[in-house]
N, C-alpha and C positions, 0 to 999 in steps of 0.2 A: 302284849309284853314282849320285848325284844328280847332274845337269849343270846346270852353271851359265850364266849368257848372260856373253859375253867385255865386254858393255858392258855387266855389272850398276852399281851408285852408285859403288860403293866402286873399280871397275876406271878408271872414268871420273874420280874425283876423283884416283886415283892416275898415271892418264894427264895428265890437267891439269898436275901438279906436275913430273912428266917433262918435258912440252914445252913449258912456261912457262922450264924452269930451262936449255935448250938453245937459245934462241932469242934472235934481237933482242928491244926492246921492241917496235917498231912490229909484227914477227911477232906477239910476245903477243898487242898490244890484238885483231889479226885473229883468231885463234885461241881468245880467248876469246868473240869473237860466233860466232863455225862452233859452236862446244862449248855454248852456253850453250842452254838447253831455250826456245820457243817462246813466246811472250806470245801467249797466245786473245785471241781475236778478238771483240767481241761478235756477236751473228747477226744475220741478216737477214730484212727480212719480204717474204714472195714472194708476191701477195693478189690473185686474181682475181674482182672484182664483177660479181654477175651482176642486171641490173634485168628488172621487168619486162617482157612484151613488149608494146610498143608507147610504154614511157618510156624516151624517148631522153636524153641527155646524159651527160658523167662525173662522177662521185663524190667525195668527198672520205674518206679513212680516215684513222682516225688511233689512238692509241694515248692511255688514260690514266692520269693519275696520276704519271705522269713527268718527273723536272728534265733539264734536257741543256745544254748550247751552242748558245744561241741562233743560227741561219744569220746571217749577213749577205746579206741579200740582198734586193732591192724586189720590188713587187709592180706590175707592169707593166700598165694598163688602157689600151685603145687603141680608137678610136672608129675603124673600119674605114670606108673608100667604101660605100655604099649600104647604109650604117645598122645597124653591129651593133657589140657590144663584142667585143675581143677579150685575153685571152680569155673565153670564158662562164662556165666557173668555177674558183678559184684558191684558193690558199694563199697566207698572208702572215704575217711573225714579225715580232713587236715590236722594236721598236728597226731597220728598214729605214725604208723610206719607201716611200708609194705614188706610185706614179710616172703621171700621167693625160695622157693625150695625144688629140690632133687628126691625125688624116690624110684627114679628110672638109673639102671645102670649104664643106660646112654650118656654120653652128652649132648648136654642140650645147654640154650641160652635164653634168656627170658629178659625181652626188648620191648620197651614200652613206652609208646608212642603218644603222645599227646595230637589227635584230632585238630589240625587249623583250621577250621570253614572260611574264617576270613581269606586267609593264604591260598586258598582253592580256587576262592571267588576274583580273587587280583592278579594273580600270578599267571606268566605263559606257564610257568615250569612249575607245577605243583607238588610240592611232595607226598610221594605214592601213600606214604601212611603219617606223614604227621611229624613232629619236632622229636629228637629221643629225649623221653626223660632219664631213661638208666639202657644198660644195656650190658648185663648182670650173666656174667660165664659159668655154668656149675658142670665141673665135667664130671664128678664123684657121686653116685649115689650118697643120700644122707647129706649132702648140703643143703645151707642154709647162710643165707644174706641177707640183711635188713640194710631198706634206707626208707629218707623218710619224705610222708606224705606232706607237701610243700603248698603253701597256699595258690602259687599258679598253679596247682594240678586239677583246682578246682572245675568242674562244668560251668561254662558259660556259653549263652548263643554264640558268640564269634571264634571260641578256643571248641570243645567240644568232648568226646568223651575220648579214653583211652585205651589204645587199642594193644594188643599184648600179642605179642609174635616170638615163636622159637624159629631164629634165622636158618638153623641146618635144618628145619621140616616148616617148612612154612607154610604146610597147612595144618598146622597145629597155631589155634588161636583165642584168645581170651579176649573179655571188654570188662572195662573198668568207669565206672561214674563216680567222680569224687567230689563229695560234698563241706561245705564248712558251716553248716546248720543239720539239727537232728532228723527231719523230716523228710526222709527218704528210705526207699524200702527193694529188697529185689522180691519177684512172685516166686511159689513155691511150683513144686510139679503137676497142680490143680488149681495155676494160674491165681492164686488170692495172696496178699502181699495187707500189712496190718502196718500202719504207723500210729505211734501212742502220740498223748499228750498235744494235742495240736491245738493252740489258740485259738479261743474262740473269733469267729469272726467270717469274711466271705476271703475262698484264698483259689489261687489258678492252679489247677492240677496239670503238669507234666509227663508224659509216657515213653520213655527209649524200650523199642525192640529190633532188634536187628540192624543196626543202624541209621535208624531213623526216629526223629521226637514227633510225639503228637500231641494236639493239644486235647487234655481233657475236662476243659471246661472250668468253671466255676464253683465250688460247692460251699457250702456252709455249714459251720462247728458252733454246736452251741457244748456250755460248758456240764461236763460230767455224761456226755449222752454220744454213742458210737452213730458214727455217720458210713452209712454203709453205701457204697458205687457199685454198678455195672460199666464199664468201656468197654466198646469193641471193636478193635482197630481194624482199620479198613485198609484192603492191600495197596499196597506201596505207600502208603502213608506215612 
């Protein structure tokens, strides 16, 4: 005797009809979300970057080839008391604004460079840091200027990331990677960096640290299930 499971297709659609046909409607509408099968999830990326030892700062990862729902959200640069950006490295998506601020009674100026590799690669006369996108004066503590995050500001192989420089302390400096898809993350202070929602499917992983991209391979998302990495970039990479 074969056995059957009591909630095969055909017991469940005939359940449905039963308790649909004995019920309020306000019951029904309830009763058909309990009954109705799961919507997956897409998965999650669970990514722990490991840099060399003795280069310190966090990473930037990101995924490519991918369209998504752009964030809404700025990208926040802040010139800290006793002279340093905060923070040192970030993500930004098109169509936000960057957002540059003063909390130092100095002045300072917050100059932000867009990376040309191609211009590097061509050029006798290369520019030392790249094309300006803004070049933004705050000489007041408590200032604040926004402008906005522009679709060339985007990362791409041949443009690159952006680099943030206060011209009267120029070793005072920040890096900016900006994105026009969701799937991009910076690492925290114990190197592990989470991006949601990622389509199922095989996708190329990206890694900027210190001014340099690595390739991190290939990985695969299946839907509703975290996919969890180790990288460990190898120096001068």
């Amino acid at each position: 005797m074969t056995n059957k499971s009591l909630f095969s297709s055909h017991h469940l659609s005939s359940l449905h009809r039963r308790l649909l046909a004995a019920v309020t409607p306000f019951a029904a509408v309830t009763l058909l979300v309990l009954l109705s099968p799961a919507v997956a999830a897409a998965g999650d990326l669970e990514a722990r970057i490991v840099v060399p030892q003795g280069e310190a700062g966090p990473a930037v990862i990101w995924l490519e080839g991918l369209e998504g729902p752009v964030p809404s959200r700025d990208a926040i640069l802040t010139h800290r008391p006793g002279g340093r950006f905060d923070p040192p490295v970030s993500v930004a998506f098109v169509g936000g604004e960057f957002v540059l601020r003063n909390e130092d009674d100095t002045l300072h100026n917050i100059h932000l460079y867009l990376e040309l590799a191609y211009q590097k690669a061509a050029s006798r006369r290369p520019l030392s840091h790249g094309a300006t996108l803004y070049n933004i004066a705050l000489p007041l503590e408590g200032m604040e200027v926004r402008r906005p995050i522009k679709p060339y500001h985007r990362y791409r192989q041949d443009t690159g990331f952006i680099s943030v420089v206060c011209n009267p302390h120029p070793e005072e400096k920040a890096f900016v990677l900006a994105f026009d898809h969701p799937y991009a993350a910076v690492t925290g202070d114990d190197g592990m960096a989470a991006i949601p929602d990622v389509p199922a499917g095989r996708h190329a992983v990206r890694i900027w640290h210190a001014g340099k991209v690595s390739d991190g391979g290939m990985l695969e998302f299946q839907d509703g299930t975290a996919t969890k990495t180790t990288i460990e970039l190898e120096r001068g990479s």
